[in-house]
Each structure stands twice: as C-alpha cells, then as structure tokens.
C-alpha positions in Angstrom: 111.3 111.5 66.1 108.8 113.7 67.8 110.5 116.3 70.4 108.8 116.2 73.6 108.8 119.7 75.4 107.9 120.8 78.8 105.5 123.4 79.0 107.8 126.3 80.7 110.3 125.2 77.3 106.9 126.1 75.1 106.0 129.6 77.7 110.0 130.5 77.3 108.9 130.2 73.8 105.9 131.9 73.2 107.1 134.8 75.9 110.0 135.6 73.8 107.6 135.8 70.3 105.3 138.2 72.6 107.7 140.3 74.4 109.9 140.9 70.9 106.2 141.3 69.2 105.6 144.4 71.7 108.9 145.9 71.3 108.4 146.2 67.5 104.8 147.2 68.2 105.6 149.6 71.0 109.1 150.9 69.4 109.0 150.8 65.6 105.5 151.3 64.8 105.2 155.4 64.9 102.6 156.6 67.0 101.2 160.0 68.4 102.3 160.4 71.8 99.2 159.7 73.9 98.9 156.5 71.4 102.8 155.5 72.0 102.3 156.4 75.9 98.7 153.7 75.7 100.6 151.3 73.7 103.9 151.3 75.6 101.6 151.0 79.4 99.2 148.0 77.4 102.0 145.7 75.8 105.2 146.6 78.5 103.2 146.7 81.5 106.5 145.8 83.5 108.2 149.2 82.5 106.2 151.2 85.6 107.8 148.3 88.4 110.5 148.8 86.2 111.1 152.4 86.4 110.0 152.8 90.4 113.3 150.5 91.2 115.4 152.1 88.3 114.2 155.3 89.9 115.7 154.1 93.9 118.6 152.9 92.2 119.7 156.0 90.9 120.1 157.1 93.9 122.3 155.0 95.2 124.6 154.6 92.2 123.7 157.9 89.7 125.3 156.1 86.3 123.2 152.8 86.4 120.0 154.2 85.6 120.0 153.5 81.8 121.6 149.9 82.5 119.5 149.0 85.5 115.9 150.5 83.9 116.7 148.6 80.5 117.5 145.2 82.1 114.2 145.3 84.6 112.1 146.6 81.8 112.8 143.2 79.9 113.1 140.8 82.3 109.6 141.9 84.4 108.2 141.7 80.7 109.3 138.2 80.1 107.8 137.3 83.8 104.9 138.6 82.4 104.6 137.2 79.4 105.8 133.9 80.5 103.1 134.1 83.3 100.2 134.5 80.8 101.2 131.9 78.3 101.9 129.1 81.1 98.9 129.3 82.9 96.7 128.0 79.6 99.2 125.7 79.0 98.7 124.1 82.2 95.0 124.7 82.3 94.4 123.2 79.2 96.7 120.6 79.8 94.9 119.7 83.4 91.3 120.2 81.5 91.7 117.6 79.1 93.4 115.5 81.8 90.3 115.9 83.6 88.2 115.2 80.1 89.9 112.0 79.7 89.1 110.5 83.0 85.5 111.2 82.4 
C-alpha cells in the first residue's frame, strides 16, 4: 500500500528536518561569536521579527519575555521553512503537470 501525502503533509515534513537541522547547527556546533551571530541571522532568520514583538511584549507584560521570544522564534522559523520547501513542491508538481500535457 503506497501512502499518498499532500504536499503541505511533505513541507510540515521537511520544515521540521530543516528548522531542528538549524538549531543543532546554530546551537550545538561551537562557533566564535561573529560566526554564531552570521549563523544564527542565516539559518533562524525569524528570530529578528521574533525579537521586535518579544521586545513590545515586554512591555506590556515584563515576565513573558523568555516565553513569548522562544515561542515566536520557532513558530516564524517553521513559516519559513515550510514556505521554502512548499513552493518547489508545488512548482515542480505544476511543471511536470505542464510537461505532461505537452
């Protein structure tokens, strides 16, 4: 029996794999500081939209800041990461449509 799966199932997928890949490149690899800074911006590009609304949140409510920054930092990675492995999945999936009608 062969399991059929939608492409968001295969981008949850694959954006999982990438976004736990980066943390264990970002956060358990040792790096100098201006390496880990490059590395942390390149592979968790979600952590600077993360840490603007962390930052207004603090103000508001001074104790979430830790909870709040932690949560935004992994779900705007997982957006992201979802976001680049859909789109080939559906461009590939529409080219070859395309290549079989021809």
């Amino acid at each position: 029996m062969k399991l059929r799966w939608s492409d968001w199932n295969r981008a949850c997928i694959s954006a999982a794999v990438l976004l736990t890949l980066a943390g264990l490149a970002v956060f358990k690899i040792p790096h100098g500081f201006e390496e880990g800074v490059g590395w942390y911006v390149c592979l968790l590009p979600g952590a600077i939209f993360a840490a603007a609304i962390s930052d207004l949140t603090q103000r508001v409510i001074p104790q979430s800041k830790s909870i709040v920054f932690d949560t935004l930092l992994i779900c705007f990675n997982f957006l992201w990461y979802f976001v680049i492995s859909y789109l080939p999945l559906k461009t590939y999936r529409f080219v070859s449509a395309t290549l079989k009608k021809l």
